[in-house]
N, C-alpha and C positions, 0 to 999 in steps of 0.2 A: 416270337418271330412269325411271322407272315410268308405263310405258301407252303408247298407241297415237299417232303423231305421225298426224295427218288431213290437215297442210297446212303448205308453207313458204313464208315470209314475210323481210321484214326487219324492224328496229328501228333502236331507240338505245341506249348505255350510260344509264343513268340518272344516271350521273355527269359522265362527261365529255362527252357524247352523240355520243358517235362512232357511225357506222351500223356496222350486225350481222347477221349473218346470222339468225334467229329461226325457231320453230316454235310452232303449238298443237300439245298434246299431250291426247289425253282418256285422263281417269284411269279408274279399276274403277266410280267413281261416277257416272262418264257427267259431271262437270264437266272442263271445259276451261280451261288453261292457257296464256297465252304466256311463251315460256324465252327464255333466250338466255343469251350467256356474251360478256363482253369480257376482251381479254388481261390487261388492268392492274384490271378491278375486280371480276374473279370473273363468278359465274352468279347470274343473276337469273328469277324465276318469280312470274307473277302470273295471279290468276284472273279470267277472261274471260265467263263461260260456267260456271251451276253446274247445268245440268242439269236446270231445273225444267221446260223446255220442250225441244222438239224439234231439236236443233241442226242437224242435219241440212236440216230443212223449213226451218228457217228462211231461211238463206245461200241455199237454194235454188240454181240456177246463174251463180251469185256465180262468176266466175272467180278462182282462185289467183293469185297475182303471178308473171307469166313469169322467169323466173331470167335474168340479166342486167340485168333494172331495180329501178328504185328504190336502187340501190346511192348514189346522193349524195345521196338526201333527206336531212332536210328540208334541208341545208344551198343550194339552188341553187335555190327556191323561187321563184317571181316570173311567173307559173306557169309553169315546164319544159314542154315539149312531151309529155314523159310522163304530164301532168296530162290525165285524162279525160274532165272533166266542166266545163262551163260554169259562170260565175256566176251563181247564183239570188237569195243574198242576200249581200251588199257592207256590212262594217260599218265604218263610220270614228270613229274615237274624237274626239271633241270638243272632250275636257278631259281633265284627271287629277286635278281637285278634286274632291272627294267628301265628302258631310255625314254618314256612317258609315262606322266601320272595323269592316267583314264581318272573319267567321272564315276565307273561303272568297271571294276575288276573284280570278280570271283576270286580271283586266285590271291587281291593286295601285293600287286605284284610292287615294287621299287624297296622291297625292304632289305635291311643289312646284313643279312643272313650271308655267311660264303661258301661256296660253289660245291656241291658235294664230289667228292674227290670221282675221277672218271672209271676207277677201277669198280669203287660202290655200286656208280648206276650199270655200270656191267654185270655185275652180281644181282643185281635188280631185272637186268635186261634178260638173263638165262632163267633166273627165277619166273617171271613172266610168261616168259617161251613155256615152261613146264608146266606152272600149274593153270594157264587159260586159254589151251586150245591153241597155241598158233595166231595169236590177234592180231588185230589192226595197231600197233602201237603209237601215241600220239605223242612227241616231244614236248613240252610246254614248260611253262614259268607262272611267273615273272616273261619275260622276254629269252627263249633259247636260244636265240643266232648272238647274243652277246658274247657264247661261249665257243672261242677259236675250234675247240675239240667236236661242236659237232657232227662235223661229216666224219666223223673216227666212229660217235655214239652210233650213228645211222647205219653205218657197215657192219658195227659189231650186232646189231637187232636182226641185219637179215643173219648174219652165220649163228646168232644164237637161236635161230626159228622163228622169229616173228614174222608172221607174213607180208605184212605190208607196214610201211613207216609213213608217217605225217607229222610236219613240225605247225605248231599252231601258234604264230609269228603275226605282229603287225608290219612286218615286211622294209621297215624301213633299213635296218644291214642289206636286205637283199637288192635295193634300190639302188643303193651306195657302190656296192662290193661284187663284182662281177664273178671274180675269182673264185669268190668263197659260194652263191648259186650254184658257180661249175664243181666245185668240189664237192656241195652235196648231193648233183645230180651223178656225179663219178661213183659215190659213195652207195646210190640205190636209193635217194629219196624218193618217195612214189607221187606224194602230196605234200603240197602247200594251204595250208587252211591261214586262208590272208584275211584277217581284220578288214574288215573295210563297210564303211556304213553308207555309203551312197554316191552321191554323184554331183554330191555341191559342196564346197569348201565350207559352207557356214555349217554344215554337218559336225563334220571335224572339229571345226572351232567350238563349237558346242562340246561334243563327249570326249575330243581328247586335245581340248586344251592350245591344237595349231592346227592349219592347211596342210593335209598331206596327201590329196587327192592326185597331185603330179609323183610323188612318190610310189605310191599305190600302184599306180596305172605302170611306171618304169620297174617297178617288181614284177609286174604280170609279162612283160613283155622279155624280161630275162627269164624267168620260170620257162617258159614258149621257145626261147632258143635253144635251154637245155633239156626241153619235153619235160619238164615237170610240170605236172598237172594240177590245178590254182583250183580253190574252191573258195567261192569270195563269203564273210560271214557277217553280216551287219547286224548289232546287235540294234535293235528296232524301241523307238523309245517315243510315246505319243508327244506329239506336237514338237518333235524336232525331224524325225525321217518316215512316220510312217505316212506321209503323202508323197514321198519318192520310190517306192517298191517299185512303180510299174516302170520308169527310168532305172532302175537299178535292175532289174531282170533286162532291159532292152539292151543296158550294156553290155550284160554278161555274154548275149547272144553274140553281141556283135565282136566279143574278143574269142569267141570259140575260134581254134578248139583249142586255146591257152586254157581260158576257163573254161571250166569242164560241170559247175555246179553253184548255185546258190545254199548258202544253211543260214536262213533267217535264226536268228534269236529274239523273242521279245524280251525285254529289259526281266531281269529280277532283281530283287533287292537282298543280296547277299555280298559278303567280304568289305568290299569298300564301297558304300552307297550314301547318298547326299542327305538319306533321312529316312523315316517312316511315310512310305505313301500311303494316300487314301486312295479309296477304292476307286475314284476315277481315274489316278494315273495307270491303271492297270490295263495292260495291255492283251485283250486273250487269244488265243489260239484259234476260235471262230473268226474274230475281226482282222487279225491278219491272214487268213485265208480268202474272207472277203473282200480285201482292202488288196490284194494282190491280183486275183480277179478279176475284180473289176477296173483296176489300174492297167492291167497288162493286157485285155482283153480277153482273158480266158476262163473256161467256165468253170467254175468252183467244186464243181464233180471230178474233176482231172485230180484232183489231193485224195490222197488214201493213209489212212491212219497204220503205225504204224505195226506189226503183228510182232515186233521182234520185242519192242517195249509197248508198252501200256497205250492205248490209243491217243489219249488225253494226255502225251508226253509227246507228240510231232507226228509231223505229216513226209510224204513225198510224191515228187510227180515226176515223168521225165516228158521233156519236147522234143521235137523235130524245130529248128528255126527255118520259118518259110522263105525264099528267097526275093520276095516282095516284101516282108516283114510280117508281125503275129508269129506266134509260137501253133503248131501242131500237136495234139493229145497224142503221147504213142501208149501202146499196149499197158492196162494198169494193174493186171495179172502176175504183180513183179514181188509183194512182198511175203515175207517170210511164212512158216505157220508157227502158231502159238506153240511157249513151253521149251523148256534144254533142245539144244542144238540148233535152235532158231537162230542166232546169233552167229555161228558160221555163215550160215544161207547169208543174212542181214549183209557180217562181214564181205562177202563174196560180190553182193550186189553194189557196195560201197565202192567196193576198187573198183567193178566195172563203169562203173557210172562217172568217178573222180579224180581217176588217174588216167596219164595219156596213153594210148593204144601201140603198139610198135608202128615203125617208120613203113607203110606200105602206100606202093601209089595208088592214086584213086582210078577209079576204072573210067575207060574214056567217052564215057555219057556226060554231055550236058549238065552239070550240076544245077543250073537255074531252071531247065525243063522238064520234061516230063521224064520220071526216074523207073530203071526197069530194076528188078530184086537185090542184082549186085552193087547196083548205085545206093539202094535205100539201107543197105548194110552198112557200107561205108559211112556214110551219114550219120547214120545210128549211133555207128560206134566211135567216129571222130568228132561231130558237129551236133550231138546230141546235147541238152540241158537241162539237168536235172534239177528241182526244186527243192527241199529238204527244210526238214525247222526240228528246232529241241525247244522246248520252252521248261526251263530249268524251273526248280522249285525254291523256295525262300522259308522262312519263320513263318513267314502268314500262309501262304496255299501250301505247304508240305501233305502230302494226303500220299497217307502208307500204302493203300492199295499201287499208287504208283511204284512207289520207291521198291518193292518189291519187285518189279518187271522192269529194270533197269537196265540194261545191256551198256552202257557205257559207263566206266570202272576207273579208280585211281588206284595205283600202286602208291601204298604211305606205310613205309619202316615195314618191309611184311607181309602186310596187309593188303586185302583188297577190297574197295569202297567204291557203294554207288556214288557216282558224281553228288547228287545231292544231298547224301548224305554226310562226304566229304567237307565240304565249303556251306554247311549249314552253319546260320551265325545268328546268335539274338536280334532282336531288335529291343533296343532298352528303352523307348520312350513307350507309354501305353497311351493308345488311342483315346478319344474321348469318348466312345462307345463302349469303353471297358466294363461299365456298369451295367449295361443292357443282355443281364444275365439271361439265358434261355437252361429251359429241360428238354435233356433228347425226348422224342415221342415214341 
């Protein structure tokens, strides 16, 4: 292989997922690759990293993974004492019933599985409370609003100490069903983490299958009436949504302060996916940062990596929206420090940023003029737009050095698993590159 190895690491086979010894390599073109070779299924090479940004500034003093760990990831999970970082956010699946079948589900969600009894995930939910800090807890499936019980689930997470609740819904009950928004706003839901991939129907029609952009838009505007705070999450997939980011940030602005935040995802190939991509459908974490930027008009230095996880695991930013339009850089002195307890801070910043503020009136300055301190507070903290991204990992880019600074966790039977570790899934067809064996250097 050709170019400069920067850093070594582990992985997985993509097939069998045996762990591997791995490296990035950066090519002539300044994009970055991780390789790796297993004995039984060849060498595998995916891109990470194309160059549009500074890779370097990025990672910043990101430490390299010490040689001697991480060699039994992810198999010994549950979190090994290897594990770095705290839980921030704790996601418990609900259901596995689901009222659309996505192109693109981590979780596979519409399977026949039946509902685990409400008493269980109550037992799950105080369990939680105890052993992670007080977290952010996320509701999830399959589809959770399928299940009448959960503004019951949401009430029992605060009395059992969870700090703050989010149900992670593509919104369509909440479009439909007014009643059941109000119940779970009665109930203490904090956030809405809404599916939602853009701002054109042919989006939809593409990754899930119908039109449900009018739906979408009628969830966010009941969330708004009952102050639940909507974070919109577009899972981002080239050449169907990634030339809409900068319309999809301009709406968000414009439904503040319903919505309260963007969290890009770029696509990965885990759970349910249409196949094995090659390395061009790959979508990286430089070029959606670019491709947002310069979509939206803002400068690509406003993203900061992030210190709670792994750099090269998401970014975030927060704006001001101008009252002429363009987004404002506020203060980017906001994320965590490396290492246990990070993930509270993380936590902390999460709710401020994504959840709605109490009912207070605004001070009686001019909102479209010139703002004197108590105006710009208010703003801040009601009309404010936060930026965010996870770019989850898959069989092909799993790189252990990440997975070890994971701050976002699943509860499963017990257990507690980094997300990617959780919904890590073979990929069973091997590349045509499988042969193009390399030696670490």
């Amino acid at each position: 292989m050709v170019g400069e190895i920067i850093r070594e690491t582990r992985s997985v086979c993509p097939v069998c997922l045996r762990n591997l010894p791995a490296v990035l390599r950066r090519g002539e073109d300044g994009a970055i690759c991780l390789e790796k070779r297993c004995p039984a299924h060849g060498a595998f090479s995916v891109p990470v990293w194309r160059g549009r940004l500074d890779f370097d500034a990025w990672i910043g003093g990101a430490e390299a993974l010490p040689r001697g760990l991480g060699e039994a990831c992810p198999t010994n999970c549950g979190l090994c004492p290897e594990h770095e970082t705290d839980s921030c956010c704790v996601l418990l699946e609900v259901t596995k019933r689901c009222d659309l079948r996505c192109r693109f589900c981590f979780a596979q969600g519409g399977g026949p599985e039946a509902d685990m009894p409400a008493e269980d995930l109550k037992a799950a939910l105080r369990d939680i409370a105890e052993r992670c800090g007080k977290p952010l807890v996320q509701f999830s499936g399959g589809e959770p609003t399928l299940r009448d019980d959960l503004p019951e689930l949401v009430r029992y997470a605060k009395e059992a100490g969870c700090a703050y609740t989010q149900v992670n819904t593509n919104g369509l009950r909440l479009a439909r069903d007014p009643a059941y928004v109000r119940a779970l706003a009665e109930a203490g839901l904090d956030i809405v983490f809404l599916q939602f991939d853009g701002t054109r129907e042919d989006i939809y029609e593409t990754l899930r299958g119908k039109p449900l952009l009018r739906e979408k838009l009628e969830a966010i505007r009941l969330c708004g009436n009952n102050r639940i705070g909507v974070t919109l999450v577009p899972t981002v997939v080239r050449g169907v949504n990634d030339n809409d980011l900068g319309a999809l940030v301009s709406l968000a602005a414009s439904l503040a302060p319903a919505v309260r935040a963007v969290h890009f995802q770029p696509v990965s190939w885990f759970g349910r996916y249409p196949g094995l991509p090659d390395g061009e459908e790959r979508y990286t974490l430089d070029e959606l940062m670019a491709d947002i930027a310069a979509q939206a008009g803002i400068p690509a230095e406003s993203f900061l990596p992030s210190r709670c996880d792994h750099p090269l695991c998401g970014f975030h930013a927060s704006f001001l929206p101008e009252p002429g339009g363009g987004l404002k850089p506020l203060s980017g002195v906001t994320h965590a420090p490396k290492g246990r307890g990070s993930a509270r801070l993380n936590r902390e910043y999460v709710a401020r940023h994504w959840q709605r503020g109490p009912e207070i009136a605004p001070p009686p300055a001019d909102l479209s003029g010139e703002m004197d301190f108590d105006t710009f507070l208010y703003r801040v903290r009601h009309g404010s737009l936060t930026l965010s991204a996870m770019a989850f990992q898959d069989a092909m880019n799993l790189n252990i050095e990440r997975l070890r600074r994971c701050s976002l966790h699943v509860y499963d039977g017990g257990r507690v698993l980094p997300f990617c570790a959780k919904y890590l899934t073979p990929m069973y067809t091997v590349p045509s590159c499988a042969e193009d064996a390399f030696v670490l250097e």
